[in-house]
C-alpha positions, -999 to +999 in steps of 0.1 A: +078+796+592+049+809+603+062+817+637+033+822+659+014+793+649+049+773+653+051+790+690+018+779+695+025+740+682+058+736+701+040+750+738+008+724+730+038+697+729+059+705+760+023+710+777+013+672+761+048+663+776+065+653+738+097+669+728+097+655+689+070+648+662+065+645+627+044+663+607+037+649+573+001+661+569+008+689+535-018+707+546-007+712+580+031+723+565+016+745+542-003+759+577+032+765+595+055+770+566+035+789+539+049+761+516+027+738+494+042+707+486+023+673+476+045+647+471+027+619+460+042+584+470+074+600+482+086+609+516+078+640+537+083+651+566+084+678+591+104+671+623+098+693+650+116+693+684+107+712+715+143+726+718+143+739+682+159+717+657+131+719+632+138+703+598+122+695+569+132+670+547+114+667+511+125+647+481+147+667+454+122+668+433+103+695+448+130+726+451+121+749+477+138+782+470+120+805+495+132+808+530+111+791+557+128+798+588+144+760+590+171+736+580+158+716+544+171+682+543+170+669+507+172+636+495+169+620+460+150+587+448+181+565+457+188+575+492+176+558+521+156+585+529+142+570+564+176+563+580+181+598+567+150+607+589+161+582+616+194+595+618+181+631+628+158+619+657+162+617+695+165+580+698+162+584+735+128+600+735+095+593+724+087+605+690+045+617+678+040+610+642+007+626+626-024+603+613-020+603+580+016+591+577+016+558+556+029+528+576+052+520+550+073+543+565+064+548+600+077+507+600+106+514+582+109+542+614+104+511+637+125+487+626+154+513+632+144+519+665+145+557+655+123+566+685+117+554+726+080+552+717+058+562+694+020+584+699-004+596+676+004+631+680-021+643+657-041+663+679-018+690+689-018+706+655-056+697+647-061+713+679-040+746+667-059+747+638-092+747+649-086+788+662-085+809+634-058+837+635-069+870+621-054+862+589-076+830+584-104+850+591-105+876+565-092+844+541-124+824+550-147+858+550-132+865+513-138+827+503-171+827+511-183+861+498-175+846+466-193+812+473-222+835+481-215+855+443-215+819+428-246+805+449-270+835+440-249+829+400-259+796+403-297+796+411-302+815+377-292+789+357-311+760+376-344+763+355-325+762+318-327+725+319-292+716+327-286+680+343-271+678+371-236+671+360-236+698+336-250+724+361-216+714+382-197+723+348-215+755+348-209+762+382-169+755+376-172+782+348-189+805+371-160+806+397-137+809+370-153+839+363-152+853+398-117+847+400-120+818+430-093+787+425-117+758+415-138+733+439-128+728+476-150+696+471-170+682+442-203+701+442-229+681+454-266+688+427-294+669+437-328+668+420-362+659+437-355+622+450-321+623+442-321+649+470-327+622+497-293+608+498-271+634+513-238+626+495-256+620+460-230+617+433-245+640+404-261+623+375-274+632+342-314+636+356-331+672+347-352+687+372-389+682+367-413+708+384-422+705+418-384+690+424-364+702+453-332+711+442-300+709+466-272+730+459-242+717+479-213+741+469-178+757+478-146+774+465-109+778+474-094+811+479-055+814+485-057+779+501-091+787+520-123+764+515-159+778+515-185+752+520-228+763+517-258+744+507-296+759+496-323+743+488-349+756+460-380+742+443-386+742+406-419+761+393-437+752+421-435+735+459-460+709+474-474+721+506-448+690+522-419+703+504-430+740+522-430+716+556-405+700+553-382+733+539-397+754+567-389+730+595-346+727+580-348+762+580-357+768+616-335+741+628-306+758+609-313+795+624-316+773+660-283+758+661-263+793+653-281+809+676-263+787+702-229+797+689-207+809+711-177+807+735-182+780+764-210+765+747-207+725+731-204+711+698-232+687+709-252+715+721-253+731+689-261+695+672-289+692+697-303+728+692-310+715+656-317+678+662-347+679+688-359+708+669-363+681+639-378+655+662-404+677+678-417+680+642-416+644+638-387+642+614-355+631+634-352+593+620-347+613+587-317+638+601-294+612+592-258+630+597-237+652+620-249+689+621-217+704+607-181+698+603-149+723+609-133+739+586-103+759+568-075+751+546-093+719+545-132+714+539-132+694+570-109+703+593-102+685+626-137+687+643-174+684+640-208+696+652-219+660+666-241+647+696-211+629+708-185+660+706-183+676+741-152+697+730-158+732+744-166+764+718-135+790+714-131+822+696-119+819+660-135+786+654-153+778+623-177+754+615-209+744+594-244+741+604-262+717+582-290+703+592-313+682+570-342+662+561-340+631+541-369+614+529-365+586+506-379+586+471-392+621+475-372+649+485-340+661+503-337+696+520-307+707+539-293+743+545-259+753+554-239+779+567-205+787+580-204+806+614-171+821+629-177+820+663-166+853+685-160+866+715-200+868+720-212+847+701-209+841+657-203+858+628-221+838+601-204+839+570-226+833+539-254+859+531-266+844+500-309+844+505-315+812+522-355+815+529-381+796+507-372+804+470-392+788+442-372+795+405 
């Protein structure tokens, strides 16, 4: 186990008043057990109790042969493997069971009256999650130094005529080379007007001159997501596109330089937002500012006008913000920032000003 996040889990749930929940999220057992394990349609779960009696109880099929500091209950395709889950919890107590657990079982749970009550207890390791250890940090500094390597890769292959689904295949090649571990999400290439819809599915259009061009990438690293978007023009940029770029730009280097402890989310949204709308852009800003993010590309958490949570050391988020205009162009620019003690670290270095290829 990894022992101080665990420490840091458990005191969240006495302080929240639970004394059992179950974690089934992988990502989130792979965050307090160093373990990996995707098991598909088959049960897992992580039972942890505030006294100690942490368990984890996996199907047969995935051997764990590493220590992780707690019992491992094992149970094959033919066992009853939620009375074997039900058998192991407090019946007296109320039991928190994370978000993503499918109801299939959490009614199975129900119907044996394994728990006093049941909560959402998602939160408490969202919440743990969200602050970087020093660990995480150098991870998600190493991650994206090489999204960086593969953005300023990437821009030199943009005029050769590719489409955009074969510049994603030549941007899977170039993190091969690099040595990252593949996509943390499928890259996002968008050409000229394609540009204007912000989660654009790549296509087989070339770039024409004069076409904005968003590049919408990021890698894994030893189970660490990098996440960065630039925006370059083809040949040549209309005096609009130059606006338009110019005006993104500004908003982006406005919003981090709100970052840091005490400060909002939806401070650093607004930094970015009424800079937009000043310009006269703002019905085209059409999404959040930025997300969290870590061993997922989005974490718990985002940079939204709505999300008052307060800024802490060892948080790290994007800062996106964008302007969509339909049937023309698309411009967005985005960064991770690690916020610090006084204020952020920003992660990605590759050239982000006006570049025309």
């Amino acid at each position: 186990m990894k022992s101080n996040r665990l420490e840091k889990v458990i005191n969240l749930m006495k302080k929240e008043n639970l004394e059992q929940m179950i974690i089934s999220d992988s990502a989130s057992i792979f965050y307090l057990t160093g373990k990996w394990i995707h098991p598909g349609e088959r049960m897992l779960a992580l039972y942890l109790n505030a006294k100690g009696k942490n368990k984890l109880f996996v199907n047969k099929l995935f051997p764990i042969n590493e220590d992780l500091g707690l019992e491992i209950v094992y149970f094959d395709d033919t066992d009853d493997e939620i009375k074997i889950l039900a058998d192991n919890i407090e019946k007296d107590k109320s039991l928190g069971i994370d978000k993503i657990w499918p109801s299939r079982f959490l009614i199975g749970l129900m119907n044996l009256n394994a728990a006093s009550s049941y909560v959402n207890s998602s939160l408490i390791v969202d919440r743990v999650r969200m602050i970087k250890d020093e660990e995480e940090k150098e991870l998600m500094r190493r991650a994206s130094k090489l999204n960086d390597m593969a953005m300023e890769k990437l821009k030199e292959e943009v005029s050769k005529g590719y489409s955009e689904k074969e510049l994603s295949d030549v941007l899977r090649g170039i993190y091969k080379e690099i040595e990252a571990d593949g996509f943390s999400f499928s890259p996002i290439i968008a050409f000229g007007a394609n540009g204007a819809n912000p989660h654009h599915s790549n296509t087989d259009k070339v770039a024409q001159i004069g076409d904005s061009i968003i590049l919408d990438i990021g890698c894994v690293k030893d189970s660490y997501c990098s996440d960065m978007t630039r925006t370059v023009f083809l040949k040549e940029a209309s005096e609009k596109s130059k606006e338009v770029f110019d005006i993104v730009l500004e908003a982006n280097k406005r919003a981090i330089n709100e970052v840091k402890p005490g400060a909002r989310f939806c401070d650093i949204d607004k930094a970015a937002r009424d800079y937009i709308e000043s310009k006269g852009y703002g019905e085209y800003f059409t999404h959040r500012t930025g997300h969290s993010i870590g061993i997922e590309v989005h974490d718990h958490g985002d940079v939204s006008a709505v999300n008052e949570d307060v800024l802490e050391a060892g948080m790290i988020f994007s800062i996106e913000p964008g302007i969509y205009l339909p049937g023309e162009i698309g411009v967005r620019i985005e960064d991770l920032v690690l916020v610090t003690e006084d204020g952020c670290e920003v992660l990605n270095r590759a050239n982000k000003e006006m570049c025309i290829i």
